[in-house]
PATOR-874486 format. One record per residue: residue number from 1; residue in one letter; z, x, y of N, C-alpha, C in turn. Coordinates in steps of 0.02 Angstrom, whole numbers. Atoms other than C-alpha are relative to their C-alpha. Example, Ala and Ser with C-alpha at 12.3 -4.5 7.8 and 13.67 -1.06 7.14 Angstrom:
2
1|a|0|45|-59|390|615|-225|0|45|60
2|s|-3|-42|-59|357|684|-53|37|-39|55
END
This chain:
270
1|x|16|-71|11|-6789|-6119|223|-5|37|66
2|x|-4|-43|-80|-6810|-6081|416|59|29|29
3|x|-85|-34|-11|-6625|-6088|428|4|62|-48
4|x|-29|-81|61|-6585|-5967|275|-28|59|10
5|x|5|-43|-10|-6711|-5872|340|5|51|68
6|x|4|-16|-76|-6690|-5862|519|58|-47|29
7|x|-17|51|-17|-6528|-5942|552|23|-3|86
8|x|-5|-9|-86|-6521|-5891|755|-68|-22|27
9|x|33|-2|-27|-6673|-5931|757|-93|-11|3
10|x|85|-40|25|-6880|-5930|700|-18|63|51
11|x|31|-60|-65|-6931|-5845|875|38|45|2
12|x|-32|-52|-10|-6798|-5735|860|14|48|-53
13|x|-4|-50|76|-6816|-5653|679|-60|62|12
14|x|48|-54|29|-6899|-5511|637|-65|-24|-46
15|x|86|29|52|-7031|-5627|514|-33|-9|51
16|x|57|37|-30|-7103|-5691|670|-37|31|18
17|x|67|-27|-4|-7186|-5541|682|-45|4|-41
18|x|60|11|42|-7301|-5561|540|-50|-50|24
19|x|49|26|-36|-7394|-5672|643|-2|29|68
20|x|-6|-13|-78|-7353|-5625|811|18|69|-1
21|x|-8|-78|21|-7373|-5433|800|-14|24|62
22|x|5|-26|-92|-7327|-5349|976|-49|33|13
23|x|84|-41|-38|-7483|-5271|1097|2|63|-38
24|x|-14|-63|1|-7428|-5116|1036|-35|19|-80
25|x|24|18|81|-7445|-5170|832|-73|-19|17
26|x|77|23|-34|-7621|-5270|912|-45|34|-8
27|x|26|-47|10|-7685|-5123|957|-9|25|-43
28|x|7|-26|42|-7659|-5018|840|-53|-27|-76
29|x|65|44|61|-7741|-5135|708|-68|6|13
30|x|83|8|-13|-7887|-5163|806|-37|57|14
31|x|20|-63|-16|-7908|-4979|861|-22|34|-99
32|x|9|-7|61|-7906|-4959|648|-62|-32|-28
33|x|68|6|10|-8035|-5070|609|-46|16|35
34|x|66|-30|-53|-8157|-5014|760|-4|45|-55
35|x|32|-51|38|-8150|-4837|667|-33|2|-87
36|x|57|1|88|-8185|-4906|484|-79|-27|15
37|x|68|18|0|-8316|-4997|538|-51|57|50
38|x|35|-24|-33|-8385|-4874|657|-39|64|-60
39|x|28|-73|62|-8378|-4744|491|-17|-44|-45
40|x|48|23|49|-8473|-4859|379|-51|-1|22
41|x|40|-6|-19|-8597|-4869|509|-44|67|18
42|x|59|-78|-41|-8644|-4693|553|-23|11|-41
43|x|49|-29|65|-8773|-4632|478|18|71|-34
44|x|-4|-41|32|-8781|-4491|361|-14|47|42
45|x|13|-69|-42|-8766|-4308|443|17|-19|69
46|x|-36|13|-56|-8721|-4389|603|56|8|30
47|x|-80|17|-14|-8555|-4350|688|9|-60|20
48|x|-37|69|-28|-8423|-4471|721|10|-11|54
49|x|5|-21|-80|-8432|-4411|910|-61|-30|33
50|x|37|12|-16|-8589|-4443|917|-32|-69|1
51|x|11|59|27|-8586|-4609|842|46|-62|59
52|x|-34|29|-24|-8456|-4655|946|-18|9|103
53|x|20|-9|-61|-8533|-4576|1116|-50|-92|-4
54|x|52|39|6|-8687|-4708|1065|21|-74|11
55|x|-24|66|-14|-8599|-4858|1061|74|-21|44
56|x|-58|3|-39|-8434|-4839|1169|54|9|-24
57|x|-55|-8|30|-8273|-4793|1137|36|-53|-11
58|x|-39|79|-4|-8116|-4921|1083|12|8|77
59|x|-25|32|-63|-8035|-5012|1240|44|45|9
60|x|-83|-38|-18|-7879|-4905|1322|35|-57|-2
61|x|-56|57|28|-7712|-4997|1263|3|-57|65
62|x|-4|55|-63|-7705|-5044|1475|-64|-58|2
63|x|38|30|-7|-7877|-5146|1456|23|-55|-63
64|x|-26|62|64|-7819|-5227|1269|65|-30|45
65|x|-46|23|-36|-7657|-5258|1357|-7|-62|39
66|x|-10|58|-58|-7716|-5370|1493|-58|-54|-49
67|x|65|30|47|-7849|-5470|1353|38|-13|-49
68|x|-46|40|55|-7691|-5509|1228|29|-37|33
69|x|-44|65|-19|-7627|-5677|1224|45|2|-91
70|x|-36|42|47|-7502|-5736|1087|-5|-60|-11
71|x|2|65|9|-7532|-5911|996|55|7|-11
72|x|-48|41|34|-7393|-6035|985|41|22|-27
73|x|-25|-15|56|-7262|-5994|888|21|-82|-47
74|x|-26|51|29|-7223|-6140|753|27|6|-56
75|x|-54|-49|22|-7064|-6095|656|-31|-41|-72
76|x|-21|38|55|-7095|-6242|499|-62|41|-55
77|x|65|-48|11|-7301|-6171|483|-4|46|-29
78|x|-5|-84|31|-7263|-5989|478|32|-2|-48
79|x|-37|-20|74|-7134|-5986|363|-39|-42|-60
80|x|26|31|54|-7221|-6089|234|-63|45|-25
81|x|48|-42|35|-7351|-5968|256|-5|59|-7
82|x|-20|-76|-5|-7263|-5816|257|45|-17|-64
83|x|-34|13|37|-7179|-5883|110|-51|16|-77
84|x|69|-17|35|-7354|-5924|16|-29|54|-23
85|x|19|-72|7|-7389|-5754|50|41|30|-57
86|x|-27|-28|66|-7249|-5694|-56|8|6|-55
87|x|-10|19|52|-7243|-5788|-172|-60|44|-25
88|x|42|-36|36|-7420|-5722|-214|-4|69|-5
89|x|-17|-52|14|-7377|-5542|-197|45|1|-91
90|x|-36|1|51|-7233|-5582|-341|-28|-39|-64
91|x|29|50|51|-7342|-5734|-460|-68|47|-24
92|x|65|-28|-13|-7506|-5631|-431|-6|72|23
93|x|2|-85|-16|-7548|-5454|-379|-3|50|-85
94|x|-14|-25|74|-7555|-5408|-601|60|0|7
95|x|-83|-11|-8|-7358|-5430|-583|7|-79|-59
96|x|-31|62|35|-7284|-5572|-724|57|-10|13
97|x|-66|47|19|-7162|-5705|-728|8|-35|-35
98|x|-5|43|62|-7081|-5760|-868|51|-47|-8
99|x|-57|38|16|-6973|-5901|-916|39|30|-59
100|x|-59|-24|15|-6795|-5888|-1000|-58|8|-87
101|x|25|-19|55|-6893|-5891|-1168|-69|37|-16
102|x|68|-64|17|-7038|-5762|-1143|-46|-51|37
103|x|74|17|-29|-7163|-5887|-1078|-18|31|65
104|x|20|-10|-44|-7293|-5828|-960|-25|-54|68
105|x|21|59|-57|-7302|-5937|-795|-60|18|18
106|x|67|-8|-7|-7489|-5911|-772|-34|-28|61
107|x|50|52|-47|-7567|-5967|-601|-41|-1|7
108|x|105|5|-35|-7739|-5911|-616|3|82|9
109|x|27|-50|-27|-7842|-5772|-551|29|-8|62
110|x|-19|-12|-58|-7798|-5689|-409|-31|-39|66
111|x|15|49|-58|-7906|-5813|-322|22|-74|-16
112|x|-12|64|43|-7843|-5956|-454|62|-5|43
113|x|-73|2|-23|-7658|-5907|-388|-8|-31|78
114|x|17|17|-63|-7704|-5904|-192|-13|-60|17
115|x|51|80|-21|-7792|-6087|-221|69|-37|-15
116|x|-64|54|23|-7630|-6170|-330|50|6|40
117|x|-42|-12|-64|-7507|-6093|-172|-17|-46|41
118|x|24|30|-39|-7628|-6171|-62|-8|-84|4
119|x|31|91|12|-7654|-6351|-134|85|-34|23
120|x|-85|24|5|-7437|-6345|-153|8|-4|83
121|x|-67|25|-75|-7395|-6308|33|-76|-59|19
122|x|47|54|-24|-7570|-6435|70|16|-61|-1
123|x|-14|48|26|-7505|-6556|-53|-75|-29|-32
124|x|50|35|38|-7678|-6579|-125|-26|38|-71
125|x|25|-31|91|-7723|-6569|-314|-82|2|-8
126|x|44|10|15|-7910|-6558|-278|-18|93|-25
127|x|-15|-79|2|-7894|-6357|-302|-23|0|-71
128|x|9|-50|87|-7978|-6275|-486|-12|56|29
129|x|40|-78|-8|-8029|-6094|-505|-68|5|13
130|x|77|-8|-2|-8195|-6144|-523|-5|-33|74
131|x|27|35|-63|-8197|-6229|-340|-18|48|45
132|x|12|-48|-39|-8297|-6121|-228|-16|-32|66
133|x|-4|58|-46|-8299|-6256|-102|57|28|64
134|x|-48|8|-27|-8140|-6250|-42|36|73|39
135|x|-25|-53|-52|-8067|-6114|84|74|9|17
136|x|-48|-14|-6|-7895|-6148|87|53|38|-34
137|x|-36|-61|25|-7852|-6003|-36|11|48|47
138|x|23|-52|-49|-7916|-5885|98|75|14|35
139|x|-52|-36|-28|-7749|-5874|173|44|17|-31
140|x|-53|-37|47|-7659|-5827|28|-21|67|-32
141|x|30|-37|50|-7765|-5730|-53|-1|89|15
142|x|-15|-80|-31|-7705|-5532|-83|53|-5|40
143|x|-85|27|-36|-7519|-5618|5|7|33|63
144|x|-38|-9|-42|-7441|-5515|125|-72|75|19
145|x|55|-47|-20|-7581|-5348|123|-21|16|72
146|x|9|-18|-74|-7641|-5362|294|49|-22|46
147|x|-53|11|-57|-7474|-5415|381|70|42|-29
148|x|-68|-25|13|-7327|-5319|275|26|63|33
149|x|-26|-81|-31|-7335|-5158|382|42|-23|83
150|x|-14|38|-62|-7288|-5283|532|66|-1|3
151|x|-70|15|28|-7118|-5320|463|37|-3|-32
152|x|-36|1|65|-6996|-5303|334|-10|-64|-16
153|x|1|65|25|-7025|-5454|218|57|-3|-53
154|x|-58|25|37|-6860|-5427|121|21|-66|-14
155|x|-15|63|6|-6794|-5579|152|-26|-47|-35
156|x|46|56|29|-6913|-5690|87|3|-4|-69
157|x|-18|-11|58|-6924|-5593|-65|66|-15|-50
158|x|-41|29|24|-6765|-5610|-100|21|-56|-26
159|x|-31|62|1|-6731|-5775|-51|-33|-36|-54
160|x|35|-10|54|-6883|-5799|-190|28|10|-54
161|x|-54|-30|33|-6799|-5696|-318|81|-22|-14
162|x|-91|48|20|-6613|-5792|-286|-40|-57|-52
163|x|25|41|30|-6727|-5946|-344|-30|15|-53
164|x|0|-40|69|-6802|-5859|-496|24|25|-43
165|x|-16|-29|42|-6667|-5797|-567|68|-73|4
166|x|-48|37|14|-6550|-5956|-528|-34|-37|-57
167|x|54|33|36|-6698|-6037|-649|27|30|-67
168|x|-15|-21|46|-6669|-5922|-774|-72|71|-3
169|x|69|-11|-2|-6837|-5853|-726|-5|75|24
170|x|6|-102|-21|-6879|-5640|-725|-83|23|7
171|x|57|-31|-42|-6995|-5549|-666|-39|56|-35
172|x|37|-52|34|-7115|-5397|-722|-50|26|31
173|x|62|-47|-76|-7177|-5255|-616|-50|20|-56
174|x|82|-74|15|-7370|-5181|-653|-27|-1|56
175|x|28|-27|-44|-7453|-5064|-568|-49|-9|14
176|x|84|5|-23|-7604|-5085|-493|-51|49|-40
177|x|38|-48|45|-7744|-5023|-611|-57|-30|14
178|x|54|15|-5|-7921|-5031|-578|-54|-2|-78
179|x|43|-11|52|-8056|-5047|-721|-82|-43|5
180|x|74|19|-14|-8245|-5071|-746|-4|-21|-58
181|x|46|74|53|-8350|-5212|-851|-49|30|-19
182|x|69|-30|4|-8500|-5126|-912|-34|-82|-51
183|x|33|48|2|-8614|-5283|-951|-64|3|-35
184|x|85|-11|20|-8765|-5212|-995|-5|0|-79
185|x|-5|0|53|-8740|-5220|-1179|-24|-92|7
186|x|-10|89|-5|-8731|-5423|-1151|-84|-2|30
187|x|52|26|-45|-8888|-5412|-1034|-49|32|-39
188|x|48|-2|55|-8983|-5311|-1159|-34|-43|-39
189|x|-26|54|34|-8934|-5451|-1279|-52|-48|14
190|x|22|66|-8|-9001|-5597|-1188|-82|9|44
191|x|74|-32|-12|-9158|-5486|-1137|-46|-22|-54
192|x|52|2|91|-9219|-5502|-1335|10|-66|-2
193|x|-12|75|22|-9172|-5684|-1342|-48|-25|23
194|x|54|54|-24|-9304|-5727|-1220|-63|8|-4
195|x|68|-20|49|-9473|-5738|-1283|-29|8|-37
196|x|51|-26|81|-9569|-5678|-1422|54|26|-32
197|x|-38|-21|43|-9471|-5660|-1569|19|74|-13
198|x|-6|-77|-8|-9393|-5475|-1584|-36|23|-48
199|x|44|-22|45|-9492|-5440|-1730|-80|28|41
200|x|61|-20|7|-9655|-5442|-1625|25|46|86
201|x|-7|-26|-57|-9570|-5382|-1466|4|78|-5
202|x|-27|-84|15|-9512|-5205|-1534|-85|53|10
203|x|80|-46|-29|-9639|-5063|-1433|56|65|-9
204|x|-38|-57|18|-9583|-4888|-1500|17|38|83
205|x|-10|-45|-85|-9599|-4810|-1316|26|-29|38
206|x|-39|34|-58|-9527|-4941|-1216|76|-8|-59
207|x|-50|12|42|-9375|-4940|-1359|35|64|26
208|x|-44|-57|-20|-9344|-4766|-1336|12|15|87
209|x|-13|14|-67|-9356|-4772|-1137|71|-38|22
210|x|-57|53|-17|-9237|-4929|-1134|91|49|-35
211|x|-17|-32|2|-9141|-4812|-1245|51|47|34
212|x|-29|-78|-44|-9133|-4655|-1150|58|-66|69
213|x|-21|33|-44|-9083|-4799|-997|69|-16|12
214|x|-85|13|32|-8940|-4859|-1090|51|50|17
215|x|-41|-72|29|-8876|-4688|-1136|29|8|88
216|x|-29|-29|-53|-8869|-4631|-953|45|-42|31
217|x|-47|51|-35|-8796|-4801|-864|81|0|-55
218|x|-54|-19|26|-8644|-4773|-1006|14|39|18
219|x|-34|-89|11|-8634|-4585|-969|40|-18|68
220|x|-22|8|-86|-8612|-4645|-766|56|-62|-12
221|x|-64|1|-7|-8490|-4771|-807|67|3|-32
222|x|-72|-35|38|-8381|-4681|-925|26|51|72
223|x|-23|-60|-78|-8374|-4540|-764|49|-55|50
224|x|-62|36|-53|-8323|-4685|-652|66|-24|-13
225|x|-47|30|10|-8209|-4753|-756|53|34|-16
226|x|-58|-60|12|-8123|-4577|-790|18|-1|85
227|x|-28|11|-54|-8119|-4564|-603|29|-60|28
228|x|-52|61|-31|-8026|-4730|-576|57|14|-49
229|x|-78|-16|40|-7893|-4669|-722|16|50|24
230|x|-26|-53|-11|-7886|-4512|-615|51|-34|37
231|x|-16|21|-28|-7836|-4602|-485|52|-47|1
232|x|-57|55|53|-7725|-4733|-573|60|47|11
233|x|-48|-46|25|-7630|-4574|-631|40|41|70
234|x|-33|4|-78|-7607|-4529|-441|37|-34|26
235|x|-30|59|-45|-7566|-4689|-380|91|-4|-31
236|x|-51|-6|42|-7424|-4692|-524|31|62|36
237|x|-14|-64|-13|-7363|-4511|-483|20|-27|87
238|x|-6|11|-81|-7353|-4564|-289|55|-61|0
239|x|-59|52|-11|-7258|-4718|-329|57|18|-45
240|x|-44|-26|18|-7140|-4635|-440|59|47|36
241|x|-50|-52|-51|-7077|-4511|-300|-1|-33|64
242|x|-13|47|-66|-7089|-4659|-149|65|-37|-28
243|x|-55|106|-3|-6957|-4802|-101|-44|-52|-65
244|x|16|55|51|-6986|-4944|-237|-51|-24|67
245|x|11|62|-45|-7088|-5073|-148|52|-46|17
246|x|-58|45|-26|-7000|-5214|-44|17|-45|-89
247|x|-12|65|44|-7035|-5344|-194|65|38|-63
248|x|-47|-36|31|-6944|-5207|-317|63|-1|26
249|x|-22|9|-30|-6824|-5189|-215|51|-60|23
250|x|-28|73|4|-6774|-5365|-174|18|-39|-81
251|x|-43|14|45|-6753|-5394|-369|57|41|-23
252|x|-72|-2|19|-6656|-5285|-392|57|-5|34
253|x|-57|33|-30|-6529|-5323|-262|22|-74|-33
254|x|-17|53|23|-6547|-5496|-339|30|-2|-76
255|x|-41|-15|59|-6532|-5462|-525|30|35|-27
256|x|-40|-54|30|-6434|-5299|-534|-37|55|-45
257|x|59|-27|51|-6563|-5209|-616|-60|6|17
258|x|58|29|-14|-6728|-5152|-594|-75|-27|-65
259|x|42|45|76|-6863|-5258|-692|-46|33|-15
260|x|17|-43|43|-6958|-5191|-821|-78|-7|27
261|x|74|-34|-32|-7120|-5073|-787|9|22|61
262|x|-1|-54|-44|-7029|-4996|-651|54|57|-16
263|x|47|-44|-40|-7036|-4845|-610|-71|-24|-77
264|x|52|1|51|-7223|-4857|-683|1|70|-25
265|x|3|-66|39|-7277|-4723|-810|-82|-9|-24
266|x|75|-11|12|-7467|-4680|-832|-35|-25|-60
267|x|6|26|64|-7470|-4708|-997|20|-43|-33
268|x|-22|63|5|-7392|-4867|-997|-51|-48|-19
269|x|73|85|23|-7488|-5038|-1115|17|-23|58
270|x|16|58|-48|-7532|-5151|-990|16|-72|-55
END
């Protein structure tokens, strides 16, 4: 796969920047997180001037400059894990793959997926969902996210995609959709279970209190959960009038077609 994907070369492709991301990329990253974290930290009513007089500004690029080193490059490594990565963008990310007769290839939760990537290029089957042990999801997990602005990852995708569809095996874009659990119905629930039988537990004033309690924590997250379908309906609307994504993109160069649920539509079943 190093050849097919790099055949002049590993050190000389364009993937090898997804690890090895020039001073210039460096920077820039690290000058990005300084300011999130500097704006989670300021306090309320505080400027960001002021926040930033207090604790120092970032480095100038000439001081990062002489304080970047590059690790290693090791062509067999990266690609396996720039590969990993993709795969879980395309298996994982709410995106399906189905075999030639409808089945769903299922790897898990998005941390289930990240772990069964991880055990394959490891080679170890000690990997469940339920293992909170184990750490070697961590570099899959959420795929390519913090390195795809580094480099075109076409290739990969593709070369992915050739193998999925020589299978027989298709694909199925969804959009990223957020949604909330409201729980408290359940936690009510197992509130009355413990203790004194509900018969002697029932207090008219603490009923209607718990009540009123209810009422409002529904009212707040019906609001949130309208503002995450506002937002949904944005995100949709924004990706309707952008470039496809790469992974879009790369099928359909592969299967002639693009696969179904793209373009998204707001009102689209999940």
């Amino acid at each position: 796969m190093v050849e097919e994907l790099a055949p002049i070369g590993w050190d000389q492709s364009p993937l090898v920047r997804a690890f090895h991301p020039t001073v210039e990329q460096a920077y820039d990253e690290t000058i990005r997180i300084q300011e999130n974290i500097k704006r989670l930290q300021a306090p309320v009513g505080r400027s960001q001037k002021a926040n930033d007089d207090s604790k120092g500004g970032p480095p100038s690029f000439h001081e990062f400059k002489n304080t970047f080193h590059q690790h290693p490059i090791d062509p067999s490594e990266e690609c396996a894990d720039l590969i990993g990565k993709c795969l879980w963008d395309i298996f994982s990310d709410n995106h399906e793959v189905l075999t030639a007769n409808g089945y769903l290839m299922d790897l898990g939760s998005f941390r289930g997926s990240a772990g069964f990537i991880a055990d394959f290029r490891d080679q170890n089957e000690s990997w469940n969902d339920q293992d909170i042990g184990g750490e070697g999801y961590m570099e899959f997990y959420m795929g390519t996210a913090l390195i795809s602005h580094r480099t075109d990852l076409s290739p990969i995708y593709r070369l992915i995609f050739r193998r999925l569809h020589r299978l027989g095996i298709d694909w199925r874009y969804k959009h990223q959709r957020l949604s909330l659990v409201d729980l408290s119905v359940l936690t009510g629930q197992l509130d009355e279970q413990e203790g004194t039988p509900e018969v002697y537990q029932y207090d008219p004033t603490e009923s209607y209190w718990r009540d009123k309690e209810f009422a409002k924590r529904k009212k707040e997250v019906a609001e949130m959960q309208e503002e995450l379908d506002d937002a949904y309906r944005e995100s949709v609307e924004q990706a309707r009038t952008s470039p496809p994504p790469r992974t879009v993109q790369a099928y359909q160069q592969i299967y002639g077609h693009w696969p179904i649920g793209w373009p998204p539509h707001a009102d689209q079943e999940d």
